[in-house]
N, C-alpha and C positions, 0 to 999 in steps of 0.2 A: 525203308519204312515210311511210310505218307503219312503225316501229319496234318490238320489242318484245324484252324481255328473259325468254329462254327456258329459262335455268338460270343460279341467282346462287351464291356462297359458294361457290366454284371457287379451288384456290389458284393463282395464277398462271397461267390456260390459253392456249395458245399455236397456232400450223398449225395449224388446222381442216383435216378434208380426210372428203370424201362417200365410201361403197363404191357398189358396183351396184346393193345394194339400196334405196340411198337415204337409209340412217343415215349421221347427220352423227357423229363423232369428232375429237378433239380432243387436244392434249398438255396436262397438268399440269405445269409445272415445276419447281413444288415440294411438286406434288404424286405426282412422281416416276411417272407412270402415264400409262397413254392411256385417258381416259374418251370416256365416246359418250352420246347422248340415246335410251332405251330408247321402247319405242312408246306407255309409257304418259305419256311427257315427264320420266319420271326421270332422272335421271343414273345409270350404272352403268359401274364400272372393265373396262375393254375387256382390260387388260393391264398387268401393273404393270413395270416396266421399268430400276426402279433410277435413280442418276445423275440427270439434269436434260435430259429430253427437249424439244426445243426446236422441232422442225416435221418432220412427215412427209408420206407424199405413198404412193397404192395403184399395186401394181404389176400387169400384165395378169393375173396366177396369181391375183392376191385378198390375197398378202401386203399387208402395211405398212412401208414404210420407215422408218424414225426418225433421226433426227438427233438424238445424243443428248451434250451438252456435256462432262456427266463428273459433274454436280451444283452447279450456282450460277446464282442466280436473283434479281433483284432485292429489294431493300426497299422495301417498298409496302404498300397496305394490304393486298390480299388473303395476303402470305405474313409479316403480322405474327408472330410467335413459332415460325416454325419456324426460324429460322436460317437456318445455313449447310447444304447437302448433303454424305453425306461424297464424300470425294475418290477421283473414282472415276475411270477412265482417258476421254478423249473416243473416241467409236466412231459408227460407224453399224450399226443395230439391224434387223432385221425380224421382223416377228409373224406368224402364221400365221393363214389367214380364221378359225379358232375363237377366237384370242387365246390360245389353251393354251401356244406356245412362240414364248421370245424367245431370239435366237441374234445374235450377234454376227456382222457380215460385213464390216470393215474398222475396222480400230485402227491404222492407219500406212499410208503411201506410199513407196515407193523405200525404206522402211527410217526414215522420219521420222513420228515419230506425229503423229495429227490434235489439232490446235488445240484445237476446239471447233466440231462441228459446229451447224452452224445450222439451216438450210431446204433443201429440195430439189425437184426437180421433175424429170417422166421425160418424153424425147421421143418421139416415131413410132418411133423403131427399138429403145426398149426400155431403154436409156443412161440411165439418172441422174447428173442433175448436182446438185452440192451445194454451199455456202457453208461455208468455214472460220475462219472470222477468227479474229486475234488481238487479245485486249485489251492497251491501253497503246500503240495509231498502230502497231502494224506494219504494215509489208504483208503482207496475208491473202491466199488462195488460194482462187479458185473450182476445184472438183475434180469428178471423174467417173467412176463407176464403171459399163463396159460390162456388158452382160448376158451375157459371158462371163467374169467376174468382174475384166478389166485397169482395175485407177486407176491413175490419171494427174492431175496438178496442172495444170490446164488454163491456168490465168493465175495469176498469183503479181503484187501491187500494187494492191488494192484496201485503201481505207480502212477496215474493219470491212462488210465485204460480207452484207449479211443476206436478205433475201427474194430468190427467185429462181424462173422462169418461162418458160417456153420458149411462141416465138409460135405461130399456130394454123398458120402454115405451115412451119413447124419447119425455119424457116429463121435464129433469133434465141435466143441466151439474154438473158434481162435481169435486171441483177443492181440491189438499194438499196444504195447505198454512203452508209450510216447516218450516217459521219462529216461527210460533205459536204453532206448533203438531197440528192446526186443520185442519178440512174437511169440506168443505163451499158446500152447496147446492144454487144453481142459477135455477130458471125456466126458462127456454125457452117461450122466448114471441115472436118468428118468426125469420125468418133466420139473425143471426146477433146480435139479440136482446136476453138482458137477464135481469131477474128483478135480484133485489136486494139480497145479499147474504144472507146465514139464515146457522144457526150449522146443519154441520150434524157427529158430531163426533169429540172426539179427541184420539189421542193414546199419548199424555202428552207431556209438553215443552220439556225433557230428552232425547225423541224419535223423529227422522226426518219423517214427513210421505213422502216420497219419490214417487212411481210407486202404480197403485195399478191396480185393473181387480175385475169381477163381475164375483158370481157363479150364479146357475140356478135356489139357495136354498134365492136369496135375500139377498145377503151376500156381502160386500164388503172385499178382503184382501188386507192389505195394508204392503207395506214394511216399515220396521222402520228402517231406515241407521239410522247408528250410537250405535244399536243396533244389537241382532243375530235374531229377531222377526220378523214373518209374525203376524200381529194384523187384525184379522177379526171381522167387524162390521156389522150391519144391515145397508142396503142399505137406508133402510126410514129415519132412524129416530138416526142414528149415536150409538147405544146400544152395547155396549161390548158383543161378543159372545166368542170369545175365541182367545187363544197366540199358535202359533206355533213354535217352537224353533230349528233356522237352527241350522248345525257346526260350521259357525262362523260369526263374525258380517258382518256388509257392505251391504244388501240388498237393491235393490235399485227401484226393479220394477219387474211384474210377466206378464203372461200371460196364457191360456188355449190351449191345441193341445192334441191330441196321440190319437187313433182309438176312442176310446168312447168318448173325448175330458174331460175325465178325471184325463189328466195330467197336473197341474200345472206344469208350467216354470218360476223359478225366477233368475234373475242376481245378482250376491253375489259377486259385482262388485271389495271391495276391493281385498281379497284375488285372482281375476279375473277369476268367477269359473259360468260355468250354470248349475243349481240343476234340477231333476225332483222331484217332490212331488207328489204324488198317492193322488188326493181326494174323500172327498166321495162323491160328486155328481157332473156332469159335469160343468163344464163355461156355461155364457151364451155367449151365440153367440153376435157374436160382431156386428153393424150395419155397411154397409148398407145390411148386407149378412144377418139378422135374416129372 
């Protein structure tokens, strides 16, 4: 399996997520922006965004969504001597397909501001759902915001809820519940609404399940921060299929892009490095574009 390392000396980057056109993008999180890979394989800032942008995800329009914490971001190599971000309110962000404007579209629910937005993912009918956790074992809330702008706290009891991903039959949300190594499967019971959580996988308390994305073979990979490990599971029924073994630890979340869309893109966040990974069979297409 071909490996290669496609852009290094990234501080902190995080959500990878592909447009239509096929440029891969990415968050910085301490590097407070959303960069992208230019056609010449540069790096160039998409968007700069303030705060501590933490994973987004393209909407049908070409917008971008962000998940953006507020500003704070590990101690690691890659974000040695920047510190702390200042202190900024947690929101969710979107960009416009130029990058030119970044506009706030949700800083509170029912009147309670957001935690710390995480990751997000959009389903068939246009719905983003997104992860809020709080640090320090609360319970955190996976949240939703309809495409006609109503949030709602869709489940509230997750252990630091991080990556998240709706199945190809947009009939699942599935959430990392970071603090446990597990992967909770949620049904979809209508816009907003989610039944009660059920396993669907762990990759072990040892291992952070961090970011993860869907292949085309029913396959979930998921990153294990804190480990050097892509861990791919069965999308049903949470089953060990197999370990992938990056250069070095830190991974933190992947995506799908490149001509056959049989490139994995993972963010190998500490060392602040974006991998390409050659798979055997393409991603699935991500919603609302399936």
């Amino acid at each position: 399996m071909d490996i290669d390392v496609i852009a290094s000396d990234l501080p902190f980057p995080e959500g990878p997520a592909v447009d239509r056109e096929g440029r891969v993008h990415w968050v910085e999180i301490a590097g407070q922006r959303i960069a992208r890979l230019a056609d010449d394989g540069s790096v160039e800032t998409f968007a700069d965004t303030g705060g501590g942008p933490n994973g987004c995800a393209f909407a049908a329009d070409g917008w971008l969504y962000v998940c953006n914490n507020g500003g704070s971001w590990p101690r690691v190599a890659s974000t040695e001597g920047r510190g702390k971000g200042p202190e900024g309110p947690p929101v969710l962000q979107r960009i416009s397909p130029d990058g030119a404007t970044v506009e706030t579209v949700l800083s509170e629910i029912d009147g309670v501001a957001l935690a710390g937005p995480n990751d997000c993912a959009f389903d068939a009918d246009g719905g983003l759902w997104f992860t809020d956790p709080r640090w320090g074992g609360e319970p955190s809330s996976i949240c939703y915001l309809g495409s006609d702008g109503t949030a709602l706290r869709a489940y509230t009891g997750v252990a630091f809820p991080n990556g998240i991903g709706v199945t190809d039959d947009n009939r699942f949300v599935i959430v990392c519940e970071s603090m446990t190594g597990n992967l909770l499967g949620f049904r979809i019971e209508g816009p907003g609404r989610l039944g009660d959580p059920k396993p669907n996988g762990s990759i072990g308390r040892r291992s952070i399940p961090d970011g993860f994305c869907f292949d085309s073979a029913g396959r979930m990979i998921i990153a294990g921060h804190q480990t050097n490990a892509l861990f791919v599971l069965d999308a049903a029924d949470g089953r060990p299929r197999k370990v992938v073994d990056l250069p070095d630890a830190g991974p933190t979340n992947c995506c799908f892009g490149g001509e056959d869309f049989t490139t994995l893109y993972v963010t190998s966040s500490d060392v602040g490095e974006l991998l390409a990974v050659e798979w055997d069979v393409p991603g699935m297409r991500l919603h609302p574009d399936r």
